[in-house]
C-alpha positions, -999 to +999 in steps of 0.1 A: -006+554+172+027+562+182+059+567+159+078+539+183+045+514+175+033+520+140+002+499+123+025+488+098+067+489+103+070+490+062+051+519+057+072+548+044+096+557+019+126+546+032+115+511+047+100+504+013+133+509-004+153+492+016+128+460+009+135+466-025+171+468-021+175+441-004+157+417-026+172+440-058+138+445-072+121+477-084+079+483-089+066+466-120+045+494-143+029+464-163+013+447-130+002+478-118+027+481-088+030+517-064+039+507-032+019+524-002+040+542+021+016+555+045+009+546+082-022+569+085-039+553+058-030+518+067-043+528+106-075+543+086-080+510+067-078+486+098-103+512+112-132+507+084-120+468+087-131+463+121-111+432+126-111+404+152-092+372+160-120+355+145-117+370+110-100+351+074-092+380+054-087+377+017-059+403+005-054+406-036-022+423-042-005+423-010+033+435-029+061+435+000+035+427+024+029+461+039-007+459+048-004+427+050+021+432+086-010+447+100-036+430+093-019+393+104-014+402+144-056+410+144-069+382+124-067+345+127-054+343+097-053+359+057-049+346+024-029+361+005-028+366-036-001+379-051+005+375-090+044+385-094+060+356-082+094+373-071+073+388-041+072+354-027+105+351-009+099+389+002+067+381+021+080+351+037+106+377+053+084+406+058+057+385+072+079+359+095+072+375+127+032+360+119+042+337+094+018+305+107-014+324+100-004+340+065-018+316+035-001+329+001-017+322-030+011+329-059-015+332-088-038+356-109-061+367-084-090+365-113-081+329-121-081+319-084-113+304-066-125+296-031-108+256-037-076+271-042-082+297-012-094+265+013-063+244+003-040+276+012-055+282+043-059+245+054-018+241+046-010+270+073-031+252+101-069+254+093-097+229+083-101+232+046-143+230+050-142+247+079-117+278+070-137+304+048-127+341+045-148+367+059-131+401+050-121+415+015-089+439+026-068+449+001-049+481-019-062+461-054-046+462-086-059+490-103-063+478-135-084+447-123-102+462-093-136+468-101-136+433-118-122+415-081-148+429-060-181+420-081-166+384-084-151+380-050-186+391-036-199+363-063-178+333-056-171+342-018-206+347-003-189+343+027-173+374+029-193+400+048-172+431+041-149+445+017-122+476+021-105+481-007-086+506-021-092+516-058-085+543-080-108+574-072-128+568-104-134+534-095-147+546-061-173+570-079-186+541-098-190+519-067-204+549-045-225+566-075-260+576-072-293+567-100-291+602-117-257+608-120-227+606-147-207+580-128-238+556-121-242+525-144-246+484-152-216+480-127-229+504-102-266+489-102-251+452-102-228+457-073-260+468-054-274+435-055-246+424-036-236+449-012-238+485+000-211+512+001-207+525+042-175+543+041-150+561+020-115+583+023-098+598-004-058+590-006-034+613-026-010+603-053+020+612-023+006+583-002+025+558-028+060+546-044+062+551-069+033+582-070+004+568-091-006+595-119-039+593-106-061+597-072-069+565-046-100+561-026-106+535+000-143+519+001-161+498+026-191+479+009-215+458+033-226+426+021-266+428+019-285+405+007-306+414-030-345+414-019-379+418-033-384+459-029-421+451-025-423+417+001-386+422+015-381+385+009-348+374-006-343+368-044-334+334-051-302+334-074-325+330-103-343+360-095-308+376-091-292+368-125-323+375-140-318+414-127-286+411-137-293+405-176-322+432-175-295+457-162-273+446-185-297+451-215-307+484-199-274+497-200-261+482-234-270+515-253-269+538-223-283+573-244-314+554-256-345+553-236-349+517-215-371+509-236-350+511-267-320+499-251-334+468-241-353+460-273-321+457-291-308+440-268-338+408-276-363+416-253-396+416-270-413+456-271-446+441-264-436+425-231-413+453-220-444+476-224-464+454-204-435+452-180-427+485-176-466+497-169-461+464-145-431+476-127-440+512-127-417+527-146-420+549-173-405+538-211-388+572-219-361+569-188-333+563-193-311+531-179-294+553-152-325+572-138-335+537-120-326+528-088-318+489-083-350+482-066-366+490-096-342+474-119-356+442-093-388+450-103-387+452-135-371+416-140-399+403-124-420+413-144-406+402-178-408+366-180-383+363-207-359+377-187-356+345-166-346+318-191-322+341-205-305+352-170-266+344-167-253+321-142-267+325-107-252+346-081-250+329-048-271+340-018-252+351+013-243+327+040-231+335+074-199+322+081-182+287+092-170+279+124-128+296+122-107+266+141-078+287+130-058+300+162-023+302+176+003+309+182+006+463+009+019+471-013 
């Protein structure tokens, strides 16, 4: 990188203001808004992203579009959602130069679904069942980030990768560990859907306004959930049953599993017999167990089928990407 060529020619202090100037706006506290203002961590981002010209990337949050200037020249195209509607008129400027392959989305990114996505990328020159995202890259809202990634990896089981930055405790959650403080429900239920392969820390000085807390950026691999004993996949029913067991497991986190899950409606009989089943011993506690035994557990409590939420979808490789041509 060079200071003549940067990754992304709104990232710093003074070409953010001027954006904001010129469109007489100022960063909104209630929508979560602190405006990145580093190149180095936009050139770090695009690094973990390993983009081609064959990618659809999903971006929640793009603001005055300052990832969102780098990632458009590499991709075929991205699909932007961005909640505060004044932004709107600001992206079409800051994004011009690539205007043809940038999709926006003006909407609540948790009230938007892959229809609404297809539609938006179909309008700026794709096929609408052809046209799926494959990438997840985005400085997320902070107050709704760990919420966007477990149900874009749901709805979207097209997309292979996500880098997304997050506050720092956010990051601990996704990366945590069975064992330690930070690991939980979230933690075990993410790993049924992907796995964490990279992370940077960014500092509160990285931002406009500076946020009163750390960032991290984190690269999660979709994987798909399997049998820990066979290796074959989990059919979705297998899946949400793992997720209502972890969810029971965690819902009194300082009682043993056994406990916990008891009061959450699963019968102490059958969770003895499942437990000695699966292996695992009834005094642990819900954040000693890795996922796969979390996996194995389920399948051994036949009441934890019928009672399973909806289904999470199985990962698909992507469609065919006609799309061509020519953050905040």
């Amino acid at each position: 990188m060079s200071e003549a060529s940067p990754y992304s020619r709104l990232a710093s202090p003074r070409e953010t203001r001027a954006v904001l100037e010129r469109f007489d706006l100022a960063a909104k506290h209630r929508l979560g808004q602190n405006f990145l203002v580093s190149d180095a961590v936009i050139g770090r981002i695009l690094e973990l992203a390993e983009l081609d010209q064959e990618d659809v990337v999903l971006e929640v949050g793009p603001g005055i579009g300052t990832l969102t200037v780098a990632l458009l020249p590499r991709v075929a195209a991205v699909c932007a959602i961005e909640a505060d509607r004044t932004l709107a008129p600001v992206l079409s400027e800051t994004c011009a130069t690539d205007g043809e392959k940038l999709a926006l989305v003006v909407a609540d990114a948790l009230k938007v679904g892959p229809a609404e996505v297809a539609a938006a990328l179909a309008a700026c020159g794709g096929q609408a069942d052809k046209v799926v995202p494959t990438k997840l890259v985005s400085n997320l809202p902070y107050q709704v980030a760990a919420t966007v990634i477990m149900r874009f990896l749901q709805e979207w089981p097209s997309l292979g990768r996500c880098v997304v930055m997050v506050q720092a405790e956010v990051a601990d959650r996704i990366c945590a560990e069975p064992g330690s403080r930070t690991y939980g429900a979230y933690t075990a239920k993410l790993a049924l859907l992907g796995r964490v392969t990279g992370r940077f820390e960014v500092g509160p000085s990285s931002f406009t306004p500076a946020p009163h807390v750390d960032s991290a950026v984190v690269r999660i691999e979709r994987t798909r959930p399997r049998d820990p004993q066979t290796g074959e996949p989990l059919a979705p029913a297998q899946v949400a049953a793992t997720t209502a067991v972890i969810d029971a497991a965690f819902a009194q986190r300082r009682k043993t599993i056994r406990n916990s899950m008891s009061a959450s409606g699963f019968a102490k009989d059958e969770l003895d017999r499942g437990l000695a089943a699966a292996g695992i011993d009834s005094r642990r506690r819900a954040e000693t167990l890795a996922p796969a035994e979390f996996v194995r557990l389920a399948a051994a409590l036949p009441s934890a089928l019928p009672a399973a939420p909806s289904a999470i979808p199985p990962a698909v490789p992507p469609a065919a990407l006609p799309l061509g041509g020519n953050h905040a």
